[in-house]
TORZA-973864 format. One line per 5 residues: number of its first residue (from 0); their letters; for each residue x, y, z of C-alpha. Coordinates in pm, whole numbers, plus 50000, padded with zeros to 5 digits. Each point is the difference from the previous one (the first is absolute). Layout:
TORZA-973864
NUM	A	X:Y:Z | ...
//
This chain:
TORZA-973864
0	XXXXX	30291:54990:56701 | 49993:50257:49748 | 49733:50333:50001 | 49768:49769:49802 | 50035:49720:50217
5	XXXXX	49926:50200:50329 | 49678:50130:49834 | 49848:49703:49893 | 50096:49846:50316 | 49873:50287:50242
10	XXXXX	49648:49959:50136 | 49804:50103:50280 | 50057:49734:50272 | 49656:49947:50221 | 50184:49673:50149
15	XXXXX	50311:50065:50196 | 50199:49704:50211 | 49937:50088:50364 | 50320:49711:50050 | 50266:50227:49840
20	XXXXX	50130:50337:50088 | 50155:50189:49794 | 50390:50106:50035 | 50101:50352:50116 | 50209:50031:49755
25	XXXXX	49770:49920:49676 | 49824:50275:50155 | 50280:50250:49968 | 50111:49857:49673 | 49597:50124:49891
30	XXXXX	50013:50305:50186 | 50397:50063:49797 | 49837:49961:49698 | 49663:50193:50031 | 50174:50324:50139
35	XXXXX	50133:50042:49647 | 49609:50046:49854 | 49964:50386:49829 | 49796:50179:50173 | 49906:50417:49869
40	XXXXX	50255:50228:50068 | 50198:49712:50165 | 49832:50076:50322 | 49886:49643:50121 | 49720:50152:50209
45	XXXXX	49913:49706:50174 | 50142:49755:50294 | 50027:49658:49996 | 49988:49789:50295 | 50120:49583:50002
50	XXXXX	49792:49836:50201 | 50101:49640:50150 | 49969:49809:50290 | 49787:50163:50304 | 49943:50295:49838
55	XXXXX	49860:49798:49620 | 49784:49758:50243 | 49834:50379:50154 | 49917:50122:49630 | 49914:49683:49885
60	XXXXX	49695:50032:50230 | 49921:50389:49860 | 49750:49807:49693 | 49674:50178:50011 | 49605:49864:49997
65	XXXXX	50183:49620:49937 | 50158:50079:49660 | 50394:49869:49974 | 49976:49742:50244 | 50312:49857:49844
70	XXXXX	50193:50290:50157 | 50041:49767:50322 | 50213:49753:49828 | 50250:50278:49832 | 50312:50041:50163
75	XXXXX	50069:50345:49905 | 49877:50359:49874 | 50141:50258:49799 | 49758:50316:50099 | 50014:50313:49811
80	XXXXX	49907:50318:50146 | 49953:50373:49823 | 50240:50224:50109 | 49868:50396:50030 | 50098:50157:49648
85	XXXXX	50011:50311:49885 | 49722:50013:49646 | 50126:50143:49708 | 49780:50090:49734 | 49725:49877:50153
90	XXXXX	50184:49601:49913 | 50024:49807:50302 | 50210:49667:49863 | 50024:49799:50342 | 49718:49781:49900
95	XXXXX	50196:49981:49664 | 50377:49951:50166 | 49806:49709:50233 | 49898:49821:49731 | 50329:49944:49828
100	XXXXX	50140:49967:50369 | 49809:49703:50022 | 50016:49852:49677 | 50412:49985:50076 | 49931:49845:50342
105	XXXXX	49755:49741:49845 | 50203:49923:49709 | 50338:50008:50213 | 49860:49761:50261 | 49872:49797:49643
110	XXXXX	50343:49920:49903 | 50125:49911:50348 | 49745:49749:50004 | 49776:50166:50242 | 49630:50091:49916
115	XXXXX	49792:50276:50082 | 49654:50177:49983 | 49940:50351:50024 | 49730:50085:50253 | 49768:50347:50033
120	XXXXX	49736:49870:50240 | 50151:50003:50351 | 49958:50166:50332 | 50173:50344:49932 | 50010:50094:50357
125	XXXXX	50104:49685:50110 | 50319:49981:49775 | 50085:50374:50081 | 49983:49895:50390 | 50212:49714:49932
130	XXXXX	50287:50192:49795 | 49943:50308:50195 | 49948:50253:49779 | 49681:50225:49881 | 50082:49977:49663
135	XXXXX	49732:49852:49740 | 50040:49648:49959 | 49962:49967:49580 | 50123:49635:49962 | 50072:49689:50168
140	XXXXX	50205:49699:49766 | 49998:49692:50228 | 50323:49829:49960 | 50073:49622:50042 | 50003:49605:49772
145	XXXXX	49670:49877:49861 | 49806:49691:50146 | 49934:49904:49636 | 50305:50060:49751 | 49763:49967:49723
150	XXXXX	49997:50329:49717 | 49679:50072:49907 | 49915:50115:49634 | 49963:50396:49948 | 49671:50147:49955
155	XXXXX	50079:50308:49818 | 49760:50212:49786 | 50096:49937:49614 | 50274:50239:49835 | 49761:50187:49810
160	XXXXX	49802:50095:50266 | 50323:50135:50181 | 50266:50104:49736 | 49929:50244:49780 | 50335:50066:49726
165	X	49936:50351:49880
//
């Protein structure tokens, strides 16, 4: 597929196939690909943790108050987790750096045929028990092939109410 292609084609998936894993290596291929995101300064102040198997099934059941129920039927997590950073000029850019971390992840796992949704509702303290680690919890992208292969049309505000050529 071409950049085009995988944007069109990426969409939150709220269906996944709790029949088919997803291979290790797909998973690297994603995680390859998504360490290359800029970040400011080049500091990548966050971790990323690859969830599958046991550990996937023990985040999978980290949804809060019975939102993302469709967690239990993804085989795999990419979690992203603030690293302490030193603030410059009063600019933290983690939440910034995050973002475009996970737009490569989404869009890499796109064009491997994957699908994704990013998640921000989730037990925090849960996920940090699981992984181990005290650090904030900012994202989860479940990771895994759609129950229904069919791309729904974008819903997008109109340009003129977004772009603005000055």
């Amino acid at each position: 597929m071409n950049f085009s292609e995988i944007v069109n084609t990426r969409q939150s998936c709220r269906k996944f196939d709790a029949n088919k894993g997803v291979d290790s290596k797909l998973l690297k291929k994603i995680a390859e690909i998504s360490r290359l995101a800029p970040s400011g300064r080049n500091l990548q102040s966050y971790s990323v943790y690859i969830a599958e198997g046991d550990t996937a099934k023990s985040i999978s059941e980290a949804n809060t108050s019975g939102f993302n129920t469709f967690m239990k039927d993804c085989p795999a997590f990419f979690v992203i987790a603030k690293k302490e950073y030193e603030i410059e000029m009063n600019r933290d850019f983690r939440d910034i750096d995050i973002g475009i971390l996970s737009s490569y992840i989404t869009l890499a796992a796109t064009d491997l045929g994957l699908s994704t949704c990013i998640l921000g509702i989730f037990d925090e303290q849960k996920i940090q028990n699981i992984l181990g680690t005290k650090d904030e919890i900012s994202l989860v992208i479940c990771v895994g092939y759609p129950a229904d292969d069919t791309i729904r049309k974008k819903n997008r505000k109109d340009e003129k109410d977004l772009l603005h050529f000055v």
